[in-house]
C-alpha positions in Angstrom: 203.4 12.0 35.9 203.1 15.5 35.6 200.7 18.8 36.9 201.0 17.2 40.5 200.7 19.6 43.7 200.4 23.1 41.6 199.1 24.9 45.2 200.9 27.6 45.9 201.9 29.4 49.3 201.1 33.1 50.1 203.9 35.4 50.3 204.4 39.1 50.8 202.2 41.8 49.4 199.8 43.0 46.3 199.6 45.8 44.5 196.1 47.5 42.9 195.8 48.6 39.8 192.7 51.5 38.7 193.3 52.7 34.8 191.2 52.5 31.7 193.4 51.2 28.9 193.2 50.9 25.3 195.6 48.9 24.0 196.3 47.2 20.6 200.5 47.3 20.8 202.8 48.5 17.9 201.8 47.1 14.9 198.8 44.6 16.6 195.5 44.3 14.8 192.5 46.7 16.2 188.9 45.1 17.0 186.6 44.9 14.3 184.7 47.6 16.1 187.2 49.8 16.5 189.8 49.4 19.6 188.3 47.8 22.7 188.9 49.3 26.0 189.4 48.1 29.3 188.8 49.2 32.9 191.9 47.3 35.2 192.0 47.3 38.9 193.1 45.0 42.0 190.5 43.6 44.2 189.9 43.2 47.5 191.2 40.3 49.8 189.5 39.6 53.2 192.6 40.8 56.3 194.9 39.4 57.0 195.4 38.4 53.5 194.3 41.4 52.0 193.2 45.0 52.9 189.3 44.2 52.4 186.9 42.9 54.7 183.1 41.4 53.2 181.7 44.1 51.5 184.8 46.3 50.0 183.5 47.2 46.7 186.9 47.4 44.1 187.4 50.1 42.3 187.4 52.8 44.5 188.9 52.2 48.1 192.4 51.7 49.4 191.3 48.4 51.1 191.8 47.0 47.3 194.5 44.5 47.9 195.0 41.0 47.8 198.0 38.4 47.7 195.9 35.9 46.0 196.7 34.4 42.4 195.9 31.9 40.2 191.7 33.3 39.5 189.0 31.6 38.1 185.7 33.9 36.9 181.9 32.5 35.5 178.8 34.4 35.0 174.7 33.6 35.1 172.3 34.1 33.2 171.3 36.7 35.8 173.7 39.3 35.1 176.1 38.1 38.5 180.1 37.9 37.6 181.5 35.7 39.9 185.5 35.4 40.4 187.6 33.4 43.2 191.4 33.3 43.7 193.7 31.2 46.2 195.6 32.6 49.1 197.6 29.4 48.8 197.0 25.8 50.6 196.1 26.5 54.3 194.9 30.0 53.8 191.6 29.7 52.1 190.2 30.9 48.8 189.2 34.5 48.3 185.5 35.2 46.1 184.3 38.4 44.8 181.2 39.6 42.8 180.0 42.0 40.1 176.5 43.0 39.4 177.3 46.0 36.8 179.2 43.9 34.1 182.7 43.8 35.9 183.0 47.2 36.0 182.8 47.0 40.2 183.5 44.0 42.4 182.2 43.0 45.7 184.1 41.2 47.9 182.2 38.4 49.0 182.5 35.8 52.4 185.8 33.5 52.0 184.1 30.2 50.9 186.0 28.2 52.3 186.9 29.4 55.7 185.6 27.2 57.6 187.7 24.5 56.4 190.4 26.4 58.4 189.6 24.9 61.5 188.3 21.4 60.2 189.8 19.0 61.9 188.7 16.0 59.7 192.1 15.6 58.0 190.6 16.9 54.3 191.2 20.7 55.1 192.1 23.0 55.0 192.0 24.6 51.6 193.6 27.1 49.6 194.8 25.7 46.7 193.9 25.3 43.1 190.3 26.7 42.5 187.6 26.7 40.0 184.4 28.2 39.8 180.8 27.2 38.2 177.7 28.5 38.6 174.2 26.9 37.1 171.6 27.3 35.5 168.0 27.3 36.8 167.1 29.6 39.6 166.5 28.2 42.8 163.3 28.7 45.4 165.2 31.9 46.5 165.5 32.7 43.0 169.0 32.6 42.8 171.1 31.3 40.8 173.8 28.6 42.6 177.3 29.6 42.4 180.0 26.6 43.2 183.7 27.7 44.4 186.1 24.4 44.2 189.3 24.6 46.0 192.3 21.9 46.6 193.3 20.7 49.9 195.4 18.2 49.2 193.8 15.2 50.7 190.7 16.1 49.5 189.0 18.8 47.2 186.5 21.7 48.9 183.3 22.2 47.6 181.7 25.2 48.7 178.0 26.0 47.7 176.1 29.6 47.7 172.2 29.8 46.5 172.1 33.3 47.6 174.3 34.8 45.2 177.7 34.5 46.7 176.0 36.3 50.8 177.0 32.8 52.4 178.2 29.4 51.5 178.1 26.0 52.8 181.1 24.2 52.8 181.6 20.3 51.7 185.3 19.4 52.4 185.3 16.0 50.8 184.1 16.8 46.9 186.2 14.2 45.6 185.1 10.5 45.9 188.4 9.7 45.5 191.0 11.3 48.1 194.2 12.3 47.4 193.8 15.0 44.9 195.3 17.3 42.4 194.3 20.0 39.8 190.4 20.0 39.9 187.4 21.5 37.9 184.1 22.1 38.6 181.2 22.5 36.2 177.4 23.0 36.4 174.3 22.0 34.8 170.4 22.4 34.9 168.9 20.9 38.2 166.7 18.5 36.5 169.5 16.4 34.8 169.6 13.6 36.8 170.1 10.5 34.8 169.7 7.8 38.1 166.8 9.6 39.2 168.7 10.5 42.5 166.4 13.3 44.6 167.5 16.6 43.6 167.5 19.6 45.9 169.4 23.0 46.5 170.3 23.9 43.2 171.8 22.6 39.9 173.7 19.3 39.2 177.3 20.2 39.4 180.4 17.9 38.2 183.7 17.7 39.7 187.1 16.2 37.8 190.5 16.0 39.1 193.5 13.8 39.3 193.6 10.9 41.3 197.7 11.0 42.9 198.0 7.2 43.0 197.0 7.0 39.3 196.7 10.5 37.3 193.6 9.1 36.2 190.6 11.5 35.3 188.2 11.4 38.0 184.6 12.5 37.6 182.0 13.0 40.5 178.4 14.8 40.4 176.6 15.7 42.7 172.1 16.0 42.3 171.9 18.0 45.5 173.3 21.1 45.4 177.7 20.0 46.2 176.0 18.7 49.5 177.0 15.1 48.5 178.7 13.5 45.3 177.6 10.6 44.6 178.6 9.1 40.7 181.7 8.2 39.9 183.1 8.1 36.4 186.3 8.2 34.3 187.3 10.5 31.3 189.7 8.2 30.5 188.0 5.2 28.2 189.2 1.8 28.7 190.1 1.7 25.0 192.3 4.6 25.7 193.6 3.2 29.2 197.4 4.5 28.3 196.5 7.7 28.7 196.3 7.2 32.6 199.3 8.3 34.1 200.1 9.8 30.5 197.8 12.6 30.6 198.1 16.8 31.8 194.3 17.6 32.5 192.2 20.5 31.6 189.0 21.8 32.2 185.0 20.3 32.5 182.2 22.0 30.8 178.9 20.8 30.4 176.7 21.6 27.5 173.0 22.9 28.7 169.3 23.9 27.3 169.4 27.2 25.2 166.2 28.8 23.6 167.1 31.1 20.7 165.3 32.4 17.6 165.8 29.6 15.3 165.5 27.2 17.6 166.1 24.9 20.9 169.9 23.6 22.0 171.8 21.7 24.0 172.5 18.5 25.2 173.9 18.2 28.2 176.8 16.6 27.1 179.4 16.8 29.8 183.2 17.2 28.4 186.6 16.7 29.9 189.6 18.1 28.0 193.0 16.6 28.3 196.5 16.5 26.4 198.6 13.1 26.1 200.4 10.4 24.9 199.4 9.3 20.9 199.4 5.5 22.0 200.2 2.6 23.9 203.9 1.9 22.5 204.8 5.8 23.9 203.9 4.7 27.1 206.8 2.9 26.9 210.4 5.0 28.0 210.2 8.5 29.4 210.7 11.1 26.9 206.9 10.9 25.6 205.4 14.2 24.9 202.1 14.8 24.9 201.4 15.9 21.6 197.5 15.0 21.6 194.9 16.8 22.7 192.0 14.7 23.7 188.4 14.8 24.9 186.1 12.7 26.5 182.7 13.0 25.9 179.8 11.8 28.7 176.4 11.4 27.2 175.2 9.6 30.2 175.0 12.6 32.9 178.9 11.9 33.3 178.5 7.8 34.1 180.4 6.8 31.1 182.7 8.7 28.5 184.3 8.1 24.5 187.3 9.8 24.2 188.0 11.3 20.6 191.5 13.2 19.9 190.9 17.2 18.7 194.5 17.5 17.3 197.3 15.1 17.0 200.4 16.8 16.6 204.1 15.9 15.7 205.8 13.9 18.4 208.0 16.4 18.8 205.5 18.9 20.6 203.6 19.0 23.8 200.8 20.2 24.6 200.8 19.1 28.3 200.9 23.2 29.4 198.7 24.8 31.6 196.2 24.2 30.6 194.2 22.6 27.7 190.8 24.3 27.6 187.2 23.4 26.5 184.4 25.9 25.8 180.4 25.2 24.4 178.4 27.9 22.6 174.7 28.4 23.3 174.2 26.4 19.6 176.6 23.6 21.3 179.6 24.2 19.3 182.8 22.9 20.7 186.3 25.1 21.0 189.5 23.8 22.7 192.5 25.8 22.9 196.1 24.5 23.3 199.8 26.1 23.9 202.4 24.5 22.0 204.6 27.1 24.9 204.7 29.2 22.3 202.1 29.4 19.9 198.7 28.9 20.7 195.7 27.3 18.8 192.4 26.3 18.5 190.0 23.7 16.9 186.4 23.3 16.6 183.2 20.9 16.9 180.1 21.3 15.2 179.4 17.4 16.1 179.3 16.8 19.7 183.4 16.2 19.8 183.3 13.7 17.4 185.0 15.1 15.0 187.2 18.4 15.0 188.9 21.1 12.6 192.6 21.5 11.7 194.0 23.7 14.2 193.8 27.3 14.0 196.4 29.5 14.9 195.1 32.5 17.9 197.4 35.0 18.7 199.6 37.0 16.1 202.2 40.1 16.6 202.7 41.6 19.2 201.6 38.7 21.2 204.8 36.9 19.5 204.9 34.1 22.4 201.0 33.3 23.7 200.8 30.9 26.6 197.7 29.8 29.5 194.7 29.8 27.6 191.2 30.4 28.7 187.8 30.5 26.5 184.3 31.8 26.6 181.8 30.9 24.1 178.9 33.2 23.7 176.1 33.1 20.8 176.6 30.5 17.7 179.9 31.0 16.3 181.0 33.6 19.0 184.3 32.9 21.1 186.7 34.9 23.3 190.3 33.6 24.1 192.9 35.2 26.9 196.3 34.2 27.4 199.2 35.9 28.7 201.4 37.4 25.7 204.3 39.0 25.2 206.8 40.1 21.9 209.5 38.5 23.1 209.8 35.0 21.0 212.7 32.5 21.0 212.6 29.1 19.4 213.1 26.6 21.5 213.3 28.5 24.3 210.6 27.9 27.0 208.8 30.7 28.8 210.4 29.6 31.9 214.0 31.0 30.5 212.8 33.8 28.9 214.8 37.4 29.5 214.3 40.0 31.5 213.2 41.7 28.3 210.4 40.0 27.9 206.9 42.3 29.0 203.9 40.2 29.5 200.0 41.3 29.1 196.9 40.2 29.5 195.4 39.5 25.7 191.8 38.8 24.8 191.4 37.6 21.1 188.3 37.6 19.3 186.9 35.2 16.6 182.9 36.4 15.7 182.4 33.2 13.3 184.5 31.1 14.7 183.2 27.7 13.4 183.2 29.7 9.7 186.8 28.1 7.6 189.4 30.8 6.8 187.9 32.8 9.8 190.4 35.1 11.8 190.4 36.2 15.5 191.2 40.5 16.2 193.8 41.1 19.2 194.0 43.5 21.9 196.5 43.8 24.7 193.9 44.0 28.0 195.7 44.7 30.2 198.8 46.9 31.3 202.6 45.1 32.3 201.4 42.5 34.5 204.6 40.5 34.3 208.8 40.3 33.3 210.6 38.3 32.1 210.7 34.0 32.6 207.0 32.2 32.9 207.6 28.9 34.7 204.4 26.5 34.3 205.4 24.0 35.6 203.9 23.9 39.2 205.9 23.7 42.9 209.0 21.8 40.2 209.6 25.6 38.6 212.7 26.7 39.5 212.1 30.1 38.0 209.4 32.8 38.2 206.1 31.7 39.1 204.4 34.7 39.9 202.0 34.3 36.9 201.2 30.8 37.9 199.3 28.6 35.9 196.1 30.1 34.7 193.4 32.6 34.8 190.1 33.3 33.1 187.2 35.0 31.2 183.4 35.7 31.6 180.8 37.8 29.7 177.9 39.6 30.3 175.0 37.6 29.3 173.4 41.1 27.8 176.2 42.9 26.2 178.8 39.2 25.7 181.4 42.3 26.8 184.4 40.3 28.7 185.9 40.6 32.5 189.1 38.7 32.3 190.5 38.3 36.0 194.3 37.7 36.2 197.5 37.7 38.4 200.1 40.6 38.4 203.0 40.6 40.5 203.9 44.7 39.4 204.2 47.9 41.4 202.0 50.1 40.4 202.7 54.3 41.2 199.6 56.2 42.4 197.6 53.3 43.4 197.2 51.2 46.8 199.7 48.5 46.9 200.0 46.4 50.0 202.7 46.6 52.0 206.2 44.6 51.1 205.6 45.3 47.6 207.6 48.6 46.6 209.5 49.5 43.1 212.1 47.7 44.4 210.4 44.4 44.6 208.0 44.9 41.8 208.3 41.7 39.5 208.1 39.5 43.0 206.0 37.7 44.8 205.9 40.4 47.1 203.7 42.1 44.5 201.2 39.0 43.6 197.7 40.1 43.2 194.5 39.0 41.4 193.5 41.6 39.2 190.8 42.6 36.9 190.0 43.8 33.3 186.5 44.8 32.4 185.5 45.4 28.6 184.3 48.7 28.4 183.7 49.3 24.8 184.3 47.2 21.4 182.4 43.8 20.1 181.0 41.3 22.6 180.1 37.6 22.1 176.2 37.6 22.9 
């Protein structure tokens, strides 16, 4: 069993961060464009865990601080950047906005708060969160935004349909309780395949872990996260040895797109997922879960087929945080996969049923590339981030890696990505945001988990420019950092903070 209980508990202080940067490293390809450059800056938490309160707009104030870490970040077809982070299990999830194309954020009412005096037994929350946001405006004319956050016993659903101002809180999202490690995606409001009344917003999808089984659970809700109501498994029962044998990724759903040559979309829904190659390496425990699967839902998310993207030697695993799926506006398919070291990607042009040879992302400086994310914008059109760093030792995980070893932010680049022999340009996003050992591998590390296990990407629906939101645990001179975190404690939790980088110039994916 692995990816159990990767919550996290809030400790010490946060720094903020305000610089433009433009940074390619030694010898590291330039944009196609010309160097991208990036606007970086902390944001700001709600007090006590932070020095914001509703309102704080980031850059700009000293009340930019946070101890959250561990970000997710979406954005609608309305121009709205959305971001959330986790003060850790207990402490509720932070939730921020931009409405300028990340170049400010807002910070936004926790939404999950309320869970912090339920006292139904399935909250509070805190933990590991995701964010979605749909796709049709609602009676207000707003887009719905969804923040998803673990508790443990249960997984929060919280629900905004006017633009991130409030939310309604649901703390028992997951049909099943007893969770771990969940997703949340959303979808138009009129896809509702058991003609179930639909109010409130868009259809929105949850997946997690079951604890008894590590199977892949999938509930959607038709009325706006107020009630989830289907229950189905990514896990086929042709491929039932993958339960229990499986490290989950993300949920996307594929949706309507109008475009000059034409109308897409499907509405597929897709769960991404690394495991074992068979039923005889379910047998023993030194399996590796060299296969990166998918299952593919053409029912609303009733049923799923799951097809494998990349089966590679036995002697790799892919089972790091985390797997990830992303769907163009034509309906392309990208995952991206860590082998801990290198990372790669593969592509479908046929509904998952079939995929490329994988593709390697990152190249020099970002020698070592781990915790993928993807965006996908127009046909062909992807952005990657992961945290790199020059440092590169076979066999060597992250978790052991030296003091030496300077970690950044990357966002790569691929403008034809479903084009053979294409390539992907690099850029270094971000400044120092980490030192030395990465351990991914939840409340077991015995390292440095400052970094946790993943972070995220969103574009600009009119420019397809990227804000990447991620942790940092540094000190930063000249800018407010919260208190506990000094140059002597820089590099420790006492520093954890969610932090953003805004694309300010170069190529975008619209």
């Amino acid at each position: 069993m692995r990816q159990r209980a990767r919550w996290w508990a809030a400790a010490g202080g946060a720094a903020t961060l305000v610089v433009a940067v433009a940074l390619t490293g030694p010898g590291g390809p330039a944009a196609a464009t010309g160097a991208a450059t990036f606007s970086n800056f902390s944001l700001a938490g709600i007090a006590p865990n932070g020095g914001g309160a509703v309102g704080t707009s980031c850059p700009g104030s000293p009340k930019c601080t946070n101890i959250a870490a561990e970000p997710a970040i979406r954005a609608d077809e309305q121009g709205n950047i959305y971001a959330s982070s986790e003060n850790g299990l207990g402490a509720g999830t932070e939730a921020w906005k931009s409405t300028d194309g990340g170049r400010h954020y807002v910070t936004l009412p926790s939404p999950n708060a309320g869970s912090q005096s339920n006292t139904t037994g399935f909250a509070p929350g805190g933990g590991d969160t995701d964010l979605a946001v749909g796709d049709d405006p609602g009676k207000s004319g707003a887009v719905s935004v969804f923040v998803a956050s673990l508790s443990l016993a249960n997984v929060d659903v919280s629900s905004s349909t006017d633009r991130g101002n409030s939310f309604a809180l649901n703390p028992v999202g997951a049909l099943i309780p007893g969770d771990d490690r969940e997703w949340i995606a959303a979808d138009d409001s009129h896809q509702n395949p058991l003609g179930l009344p639909t109010e409130g917003g868009n259809k929105v999808c949850l997946s997690y872990h079951d604890v008894a089984t590590d199977n892949i659970d999938v509930n959607c809700s038709y009325d706006g996260a107020k009630t989830f109501t289907q229950l189905g498994d990514a896990i086929d029962t042709s491929h039932a040895y993958l339960i229990d044998n499986n490290a989950i990724g993300n949920l996307a759903i594929g949706r309507d797109v109008y475009e000059g040559d034409g109308t897409h979309g499907n509405h597929n829904i897709y769960q991404v997922f690394s495991g074992i190659g068979n039923a005889q390496e379910a047998i023993g425990t030194s399996e590796h879960f060299h296969v990166v699967w998918i299952g593919v839902s053409k029912d609303g998310g009733q049923t799923f087929t799951d097809y494998p993207v990349y089966r590679g030697p036995k002697t790799t695993d892919y089972g790091h945080q985390f797997v990830n799926v992303s769907v163009d506006r034509k309906g392309n398919l990208y995952v991206v996969y860590s082998d801990d070291h290198n990372l790669y990607y593969s592509y479908s042009t046929t509904q998952g049923t079939s995929w490329s040879p994988p593709i390697r992302v990152n190249k020099a400086p970002a020698n070592t590339a781990i915790e993928p994310w993807s965006v996908a914008g127009s046909n062909g059109k992807l952005d990657v981030v992961y945290y790199g760093t020059s440092y590169y030792q076979a066999g060597t995980a992250p978790d052991n890696y030296p003091a030496t070893a300077q970690w950044h932010a990357y966002l790569a680049q691929n403008l034809t990505a479903t084009t053979p022999g294409s390539s992907f340009t690099q850029v270094a996003a971000s400044p120092v945001n980490h030192t030395g050992g990465v351990c991914e591998s939840g409340v077991g590390c015995t390292g440095n988990r400052d970094l946790f296990d993943d972070f995220g990407v969103a574009v600009t629906p009119s420019t397809g420019l990227a804000s990447i939101v991620y942790s940092d645990d540094q000190y930063h001179a000249g800018n407010p950092n919260t208190p506990g975190c000094t140059p002597a404690t820089t590099d420790t939790s006492s520093c954890n903070h969610t932090a953003i980088a805004t694309q300010l110039t170069g190529a975008g994916v619209s």
